[in-house]
N, CA, C and O atoms as a GROMACS GRO file, in nm:
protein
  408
    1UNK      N    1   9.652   4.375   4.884
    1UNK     CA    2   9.618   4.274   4.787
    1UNK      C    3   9.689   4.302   4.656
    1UNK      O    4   9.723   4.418   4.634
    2UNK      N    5   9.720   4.194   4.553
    2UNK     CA    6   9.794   4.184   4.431
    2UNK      C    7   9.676   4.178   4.306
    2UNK      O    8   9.606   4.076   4.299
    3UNK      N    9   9.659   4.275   4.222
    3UNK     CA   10   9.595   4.211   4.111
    3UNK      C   11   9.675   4.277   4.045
    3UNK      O   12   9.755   4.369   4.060
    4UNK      N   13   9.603   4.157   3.900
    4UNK     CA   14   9.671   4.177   3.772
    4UNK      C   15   9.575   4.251   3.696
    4UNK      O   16   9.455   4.230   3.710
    5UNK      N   17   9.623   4.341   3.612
    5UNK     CA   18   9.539   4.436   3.515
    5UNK      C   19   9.570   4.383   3.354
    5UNK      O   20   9.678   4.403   3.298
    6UNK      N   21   9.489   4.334   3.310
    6UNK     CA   22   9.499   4.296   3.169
    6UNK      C   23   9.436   4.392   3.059
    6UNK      O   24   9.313   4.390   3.057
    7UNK      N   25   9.496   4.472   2.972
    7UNK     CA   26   9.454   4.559   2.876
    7UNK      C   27   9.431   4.498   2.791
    7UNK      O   28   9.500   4.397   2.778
    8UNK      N   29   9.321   4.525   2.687
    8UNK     CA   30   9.281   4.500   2.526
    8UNK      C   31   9.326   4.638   2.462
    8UNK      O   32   9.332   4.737   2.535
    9UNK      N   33   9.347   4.643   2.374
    9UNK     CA   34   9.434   4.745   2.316
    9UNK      C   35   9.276   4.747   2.207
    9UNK      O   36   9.210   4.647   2.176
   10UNK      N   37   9.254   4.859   2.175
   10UNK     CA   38   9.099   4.850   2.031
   10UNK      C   39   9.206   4.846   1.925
   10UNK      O   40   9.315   4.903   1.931
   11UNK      N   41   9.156   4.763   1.818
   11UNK     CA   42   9.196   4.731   1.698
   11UNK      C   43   9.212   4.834   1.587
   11UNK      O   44   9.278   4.834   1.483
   12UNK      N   45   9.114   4.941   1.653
   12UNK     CA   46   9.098   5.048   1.532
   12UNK      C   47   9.170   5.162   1.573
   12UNK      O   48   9.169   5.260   1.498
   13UNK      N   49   9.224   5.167   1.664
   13UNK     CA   50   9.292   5.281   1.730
   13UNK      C   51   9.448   5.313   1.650
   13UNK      O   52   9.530   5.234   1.602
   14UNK      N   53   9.449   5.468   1.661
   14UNK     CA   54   9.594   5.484   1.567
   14UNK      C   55   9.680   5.456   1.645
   14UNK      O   56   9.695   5.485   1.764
   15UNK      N   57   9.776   5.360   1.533
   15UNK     CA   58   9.912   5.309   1.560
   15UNK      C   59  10.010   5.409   1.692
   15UNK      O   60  10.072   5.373   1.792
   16UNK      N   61   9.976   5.566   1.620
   16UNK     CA   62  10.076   5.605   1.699
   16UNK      C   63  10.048   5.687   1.804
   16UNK      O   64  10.123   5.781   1.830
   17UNK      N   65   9.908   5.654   1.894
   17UNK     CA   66   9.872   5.676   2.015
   17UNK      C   67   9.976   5.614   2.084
   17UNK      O   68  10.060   5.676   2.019
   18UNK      N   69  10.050   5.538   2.165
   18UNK     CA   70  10.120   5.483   2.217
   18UNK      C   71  10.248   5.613   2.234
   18UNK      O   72  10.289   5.694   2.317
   19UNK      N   73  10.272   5.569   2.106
   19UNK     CA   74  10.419   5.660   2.068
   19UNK      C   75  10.394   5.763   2.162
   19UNK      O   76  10.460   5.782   2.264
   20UNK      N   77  10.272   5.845   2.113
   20UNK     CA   78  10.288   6.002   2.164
   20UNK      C   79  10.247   6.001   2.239
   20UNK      O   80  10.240   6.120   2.271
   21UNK      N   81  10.201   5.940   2.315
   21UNK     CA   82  10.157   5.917   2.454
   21UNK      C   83  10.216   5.853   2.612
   21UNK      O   84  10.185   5.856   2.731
   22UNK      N   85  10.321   5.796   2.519
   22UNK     CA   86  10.452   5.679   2.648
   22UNK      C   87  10.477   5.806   2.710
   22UNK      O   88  10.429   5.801   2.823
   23UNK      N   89  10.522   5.902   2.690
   23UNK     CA   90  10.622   5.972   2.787
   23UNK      C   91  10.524   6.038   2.923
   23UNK      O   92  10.588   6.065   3.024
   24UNK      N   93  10.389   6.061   2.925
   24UNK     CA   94  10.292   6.054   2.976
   24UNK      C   95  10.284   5.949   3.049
   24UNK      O   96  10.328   5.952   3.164
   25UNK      N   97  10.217   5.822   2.991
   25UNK     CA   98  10.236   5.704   3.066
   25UNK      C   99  10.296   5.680   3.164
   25UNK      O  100  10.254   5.647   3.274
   26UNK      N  101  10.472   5.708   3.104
   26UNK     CA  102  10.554   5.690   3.192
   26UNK      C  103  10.569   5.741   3.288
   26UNK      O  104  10.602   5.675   3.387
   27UNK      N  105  10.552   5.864   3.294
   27UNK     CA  106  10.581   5.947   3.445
   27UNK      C  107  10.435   5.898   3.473
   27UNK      O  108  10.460   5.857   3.587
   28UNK      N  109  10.329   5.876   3.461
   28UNK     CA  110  10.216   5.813   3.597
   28UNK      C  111  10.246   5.720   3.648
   28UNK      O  112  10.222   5.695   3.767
   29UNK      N  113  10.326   5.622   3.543
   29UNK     CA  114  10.339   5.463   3.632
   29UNK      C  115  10.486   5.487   3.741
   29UNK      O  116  10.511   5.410   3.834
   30UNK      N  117  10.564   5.599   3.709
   30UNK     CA  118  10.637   5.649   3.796
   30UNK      C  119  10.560   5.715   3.928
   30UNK      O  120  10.574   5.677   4.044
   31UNK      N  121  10.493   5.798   3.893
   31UNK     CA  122  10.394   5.849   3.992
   31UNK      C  123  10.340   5.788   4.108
   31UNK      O  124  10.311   5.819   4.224
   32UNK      N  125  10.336   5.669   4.018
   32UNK     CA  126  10.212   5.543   4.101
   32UNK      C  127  10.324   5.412   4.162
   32UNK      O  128  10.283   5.307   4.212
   33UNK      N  129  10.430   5.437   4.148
   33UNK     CA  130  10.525   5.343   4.175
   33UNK      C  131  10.460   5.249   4.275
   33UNK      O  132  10.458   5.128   4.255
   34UNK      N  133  10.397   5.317   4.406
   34UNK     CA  134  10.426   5.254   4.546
   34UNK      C  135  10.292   5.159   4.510
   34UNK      O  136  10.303   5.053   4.570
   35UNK      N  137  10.167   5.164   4.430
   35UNK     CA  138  10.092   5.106   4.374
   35UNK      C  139  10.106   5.003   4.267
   35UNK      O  140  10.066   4.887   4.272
   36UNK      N  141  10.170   5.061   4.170
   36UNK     CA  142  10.202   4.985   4.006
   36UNK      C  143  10.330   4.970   4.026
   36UNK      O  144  10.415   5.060   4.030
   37UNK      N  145  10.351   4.808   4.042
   37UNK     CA  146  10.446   4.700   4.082
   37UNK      C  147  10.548   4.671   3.958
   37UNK      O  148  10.670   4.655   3.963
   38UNK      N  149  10.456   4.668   3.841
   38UNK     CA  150  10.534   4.630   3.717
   38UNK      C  151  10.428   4.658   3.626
   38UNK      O  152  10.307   4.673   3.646
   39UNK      N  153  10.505   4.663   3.506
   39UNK     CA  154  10.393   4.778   3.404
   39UNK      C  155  10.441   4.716   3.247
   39UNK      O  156  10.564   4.707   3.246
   40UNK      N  157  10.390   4.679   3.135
   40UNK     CA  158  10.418   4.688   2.994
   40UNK      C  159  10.332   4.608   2.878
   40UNK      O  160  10.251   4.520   2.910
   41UNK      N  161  10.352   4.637   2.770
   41UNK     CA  162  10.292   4.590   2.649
   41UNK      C  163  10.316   4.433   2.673
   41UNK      O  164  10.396   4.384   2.752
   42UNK      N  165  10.231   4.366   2.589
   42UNK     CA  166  10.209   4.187   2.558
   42UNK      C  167  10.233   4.187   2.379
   42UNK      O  168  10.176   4.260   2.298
   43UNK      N  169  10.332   4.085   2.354
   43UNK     CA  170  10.348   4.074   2.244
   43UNK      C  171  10.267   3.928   2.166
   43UNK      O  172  10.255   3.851   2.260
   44UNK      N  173  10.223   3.876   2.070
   44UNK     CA  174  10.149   3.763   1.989
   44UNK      C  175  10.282   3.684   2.009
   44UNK      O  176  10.373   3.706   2.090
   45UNK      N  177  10.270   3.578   1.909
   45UNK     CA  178  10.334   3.456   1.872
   45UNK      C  179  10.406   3.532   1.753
   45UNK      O  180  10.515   3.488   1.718
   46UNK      N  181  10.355   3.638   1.690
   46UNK     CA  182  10.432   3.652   1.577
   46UNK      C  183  10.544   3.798   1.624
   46UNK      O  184  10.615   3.873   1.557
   47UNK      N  185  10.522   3.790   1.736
   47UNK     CA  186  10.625   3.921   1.810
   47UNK      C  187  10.552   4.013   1.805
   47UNK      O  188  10.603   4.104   1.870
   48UNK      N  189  10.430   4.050   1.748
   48UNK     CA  190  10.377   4.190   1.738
   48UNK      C  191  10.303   4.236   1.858
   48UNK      O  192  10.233   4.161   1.926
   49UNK      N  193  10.323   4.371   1.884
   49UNK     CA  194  10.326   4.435   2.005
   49UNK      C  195  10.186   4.434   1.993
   49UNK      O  196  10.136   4.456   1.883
   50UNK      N  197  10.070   4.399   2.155
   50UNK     CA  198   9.975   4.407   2.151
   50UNK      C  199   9.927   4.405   2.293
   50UNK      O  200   9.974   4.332   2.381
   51UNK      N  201   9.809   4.508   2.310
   51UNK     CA  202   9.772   4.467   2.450
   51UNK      C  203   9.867   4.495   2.571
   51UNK      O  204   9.983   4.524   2.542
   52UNK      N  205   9.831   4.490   2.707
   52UNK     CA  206   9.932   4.551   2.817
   52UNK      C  207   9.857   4.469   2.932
   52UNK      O  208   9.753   4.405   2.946
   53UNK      N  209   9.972   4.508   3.009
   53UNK     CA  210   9.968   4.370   3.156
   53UNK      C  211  10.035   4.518   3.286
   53UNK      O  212  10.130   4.595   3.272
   54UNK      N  213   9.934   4.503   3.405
   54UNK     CA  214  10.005   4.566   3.520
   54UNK      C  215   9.978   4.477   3.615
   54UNK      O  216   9.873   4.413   3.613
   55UNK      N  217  10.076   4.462   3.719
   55UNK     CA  218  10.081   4.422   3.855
   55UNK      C  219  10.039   4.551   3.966
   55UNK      O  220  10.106   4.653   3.983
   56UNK      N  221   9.900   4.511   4.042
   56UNK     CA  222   9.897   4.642   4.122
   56UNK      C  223   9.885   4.553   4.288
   56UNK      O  224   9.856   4.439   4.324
   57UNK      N  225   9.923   4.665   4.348
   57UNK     CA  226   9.920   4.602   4.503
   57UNK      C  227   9.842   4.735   4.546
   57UNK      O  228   9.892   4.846   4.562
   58UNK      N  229   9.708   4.699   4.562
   58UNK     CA  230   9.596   4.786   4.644
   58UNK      C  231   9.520   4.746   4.717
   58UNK      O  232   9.501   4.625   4.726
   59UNK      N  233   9.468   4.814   4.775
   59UNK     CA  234   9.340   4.759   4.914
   59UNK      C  235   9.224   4.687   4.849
   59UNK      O  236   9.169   4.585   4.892
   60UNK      N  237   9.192   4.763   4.728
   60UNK     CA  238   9.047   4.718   4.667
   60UNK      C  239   9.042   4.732   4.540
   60UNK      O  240   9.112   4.824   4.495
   61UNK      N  241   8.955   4.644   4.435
   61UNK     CA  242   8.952   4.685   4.329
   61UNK      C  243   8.893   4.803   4.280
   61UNK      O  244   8.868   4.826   4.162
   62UNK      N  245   8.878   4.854   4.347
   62UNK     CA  246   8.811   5.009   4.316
   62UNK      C  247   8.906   5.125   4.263
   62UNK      O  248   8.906   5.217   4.182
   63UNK      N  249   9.022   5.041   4.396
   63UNK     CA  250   9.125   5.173   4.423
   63UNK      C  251   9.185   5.142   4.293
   63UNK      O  252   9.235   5.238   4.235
   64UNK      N  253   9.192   5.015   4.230
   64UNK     CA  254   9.261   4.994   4.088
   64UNK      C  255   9.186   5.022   3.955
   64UNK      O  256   9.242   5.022   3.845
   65UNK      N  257   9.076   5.042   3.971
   65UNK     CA  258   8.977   5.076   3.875
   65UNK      C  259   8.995   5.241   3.844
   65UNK      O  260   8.990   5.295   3.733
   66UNK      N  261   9.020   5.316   3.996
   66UNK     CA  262   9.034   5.427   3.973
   66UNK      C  263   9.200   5.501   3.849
   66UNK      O  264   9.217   5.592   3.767
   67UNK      N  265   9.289   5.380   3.918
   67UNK     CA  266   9.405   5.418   3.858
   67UNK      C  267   9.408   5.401   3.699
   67UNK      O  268   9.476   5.482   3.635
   68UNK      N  269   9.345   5.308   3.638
   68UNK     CA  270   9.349   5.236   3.539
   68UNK      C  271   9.267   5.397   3.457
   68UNK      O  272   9.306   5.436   3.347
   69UNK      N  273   9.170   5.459   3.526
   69UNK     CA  274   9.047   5.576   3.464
   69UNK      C  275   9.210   5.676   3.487
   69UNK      O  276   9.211   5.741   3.382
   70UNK      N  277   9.313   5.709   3.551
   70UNK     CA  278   9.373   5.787   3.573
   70UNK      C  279   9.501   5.799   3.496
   70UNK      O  280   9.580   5.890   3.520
   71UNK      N  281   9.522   5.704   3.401
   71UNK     CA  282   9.619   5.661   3.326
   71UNK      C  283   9.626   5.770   3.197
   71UNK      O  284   9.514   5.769   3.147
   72UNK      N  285   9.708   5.857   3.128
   72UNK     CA  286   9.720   5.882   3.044
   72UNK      C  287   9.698   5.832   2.873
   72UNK      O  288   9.694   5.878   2.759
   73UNK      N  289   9.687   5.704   2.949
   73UNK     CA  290   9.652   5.621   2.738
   73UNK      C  291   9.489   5.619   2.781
   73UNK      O  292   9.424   5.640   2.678
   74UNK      N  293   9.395   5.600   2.907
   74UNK     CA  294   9.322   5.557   2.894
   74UNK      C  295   9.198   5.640   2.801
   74UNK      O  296   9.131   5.570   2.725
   75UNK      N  297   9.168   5.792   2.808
   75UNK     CA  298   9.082   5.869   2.785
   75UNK      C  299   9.154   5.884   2.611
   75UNK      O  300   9.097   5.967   2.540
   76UNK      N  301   9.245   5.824   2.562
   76UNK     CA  302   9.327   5.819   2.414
   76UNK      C  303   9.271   5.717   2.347
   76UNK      O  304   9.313   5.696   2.233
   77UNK      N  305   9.179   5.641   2.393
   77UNK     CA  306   9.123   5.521   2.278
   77UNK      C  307   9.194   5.395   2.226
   77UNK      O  308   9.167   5.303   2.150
   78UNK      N  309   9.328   5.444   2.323
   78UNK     CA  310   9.401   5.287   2.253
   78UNK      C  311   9.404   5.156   2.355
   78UNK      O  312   9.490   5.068   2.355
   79UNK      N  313   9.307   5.162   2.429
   79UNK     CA  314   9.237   5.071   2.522
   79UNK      C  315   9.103   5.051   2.486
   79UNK      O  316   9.018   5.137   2.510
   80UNK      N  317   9.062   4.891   2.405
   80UNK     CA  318   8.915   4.883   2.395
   80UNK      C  319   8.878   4.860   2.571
   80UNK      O  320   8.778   4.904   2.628
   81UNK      N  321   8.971   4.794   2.622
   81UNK     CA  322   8.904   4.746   2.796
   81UNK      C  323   8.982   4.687   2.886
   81UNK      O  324   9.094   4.665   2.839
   82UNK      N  325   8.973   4.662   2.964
   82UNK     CA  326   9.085   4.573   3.079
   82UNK      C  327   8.994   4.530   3.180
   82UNK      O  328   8.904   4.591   3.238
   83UNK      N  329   9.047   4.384   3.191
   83UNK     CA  330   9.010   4.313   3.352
   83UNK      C  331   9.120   4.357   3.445
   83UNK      O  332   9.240   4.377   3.426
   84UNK      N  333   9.030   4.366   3.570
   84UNK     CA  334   9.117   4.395   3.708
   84UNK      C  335   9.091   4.217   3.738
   84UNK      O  336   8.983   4.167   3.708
   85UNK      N  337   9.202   4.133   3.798
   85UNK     CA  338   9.198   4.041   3.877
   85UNK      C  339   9.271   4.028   3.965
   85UNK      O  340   9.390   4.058   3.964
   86UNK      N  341   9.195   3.971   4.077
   86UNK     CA  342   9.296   3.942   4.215
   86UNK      C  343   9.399   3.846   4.210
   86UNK      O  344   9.352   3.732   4.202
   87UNK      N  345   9.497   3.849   4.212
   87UNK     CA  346   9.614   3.744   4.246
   87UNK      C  347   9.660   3.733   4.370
   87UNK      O  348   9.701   3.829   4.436
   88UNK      N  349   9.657   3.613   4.408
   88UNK     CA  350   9.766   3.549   4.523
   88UNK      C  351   9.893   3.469   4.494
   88UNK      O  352   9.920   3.350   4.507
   89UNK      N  353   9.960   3.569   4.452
   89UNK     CA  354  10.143   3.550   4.483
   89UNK      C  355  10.174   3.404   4.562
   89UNK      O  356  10.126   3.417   4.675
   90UNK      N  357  10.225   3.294   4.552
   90UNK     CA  358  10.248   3.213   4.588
   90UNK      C  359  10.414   3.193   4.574
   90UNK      O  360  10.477   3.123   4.653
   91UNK      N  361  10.456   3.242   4.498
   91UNK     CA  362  10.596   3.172   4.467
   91UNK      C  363  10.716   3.323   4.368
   91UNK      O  364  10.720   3.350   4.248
   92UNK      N  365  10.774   3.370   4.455
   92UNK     CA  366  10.826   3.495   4.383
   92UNK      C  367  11.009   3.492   4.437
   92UNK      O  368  11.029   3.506   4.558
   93UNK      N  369  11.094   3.480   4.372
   93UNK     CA  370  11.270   3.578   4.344
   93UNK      C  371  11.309   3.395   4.392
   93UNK      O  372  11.404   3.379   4.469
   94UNK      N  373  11.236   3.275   4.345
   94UNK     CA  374  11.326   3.148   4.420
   94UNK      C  375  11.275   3.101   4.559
   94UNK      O  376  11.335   3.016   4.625
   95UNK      N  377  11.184   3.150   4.591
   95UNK     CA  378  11.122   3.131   4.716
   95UNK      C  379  10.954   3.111   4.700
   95UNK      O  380  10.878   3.170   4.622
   96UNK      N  381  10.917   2.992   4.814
   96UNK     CA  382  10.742   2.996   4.833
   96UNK      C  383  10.728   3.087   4.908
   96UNK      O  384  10.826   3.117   4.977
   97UNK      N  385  10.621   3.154   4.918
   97UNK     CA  386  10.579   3.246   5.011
   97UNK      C  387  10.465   3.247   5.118
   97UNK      O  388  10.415   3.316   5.206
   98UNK      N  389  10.453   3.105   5.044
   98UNK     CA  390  10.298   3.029   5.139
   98UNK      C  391  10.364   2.945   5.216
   98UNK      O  392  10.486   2.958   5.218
   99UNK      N  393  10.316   2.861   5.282
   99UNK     CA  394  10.346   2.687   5.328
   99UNK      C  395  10.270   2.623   5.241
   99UNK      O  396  10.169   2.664   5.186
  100UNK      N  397  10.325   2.519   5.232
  100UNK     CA  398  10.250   2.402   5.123
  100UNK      C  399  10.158   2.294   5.284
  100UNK      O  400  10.206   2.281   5.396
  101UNK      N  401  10.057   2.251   5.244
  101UNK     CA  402   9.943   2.167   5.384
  101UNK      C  403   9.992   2.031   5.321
  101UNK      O  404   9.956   1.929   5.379
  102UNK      N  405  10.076   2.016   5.200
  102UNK     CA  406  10.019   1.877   5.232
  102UNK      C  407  10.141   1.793   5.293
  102UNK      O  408  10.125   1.676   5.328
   0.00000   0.00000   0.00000
């Protein structure tokens, strides 16, 4: 199964948790490759960096709940919270991936 992981970033959290913390990050979402599909920050309307988005392909939301507790930023405070949601991929690289019924 495909879900999407949507991060809230807490408002009060220091700026430069991120900073000192990416290189961490990075090697887990390396770690987790065969799991975490695609990985990064969400920017506003005014360009400012905010919030984070993952694509995971797991059996259950559990197994993604666990990864999300296993993450290096997470136990750092610069996550007020994140939804896990299920996605069904319909349309990916120029191609449907479903049949259309009607």
């Amino acid at each position: 199964m495909k879900f999407i992981i949507l991060f809230e970033d807490a408002p009060e959290a220091d700026p430069d948790i991120r900073k000192s913390h990416m290189v961490r990050h990075l090697d887990f979402l390396e770690k987790n490759a065969d799991k975490i599909k695609a990985a990064g920050p969400l920017s506003d309307t005014a360009g400012l960096g905010r919030d984070g988005l993952w694509i995971v392909e797991a059996d259950a939301a559990e197994d993604v709940d666990r990864l999300v507790q296993e993450d290096p930023f997470w136990p750092t405070g610069l996550r007020k919270s994140y939804a896990i949601i299920e996605w069904t991929q319909v349309y990916a690289d120029g191609s449907r991936l479903i049949r259309s019924s009607v």
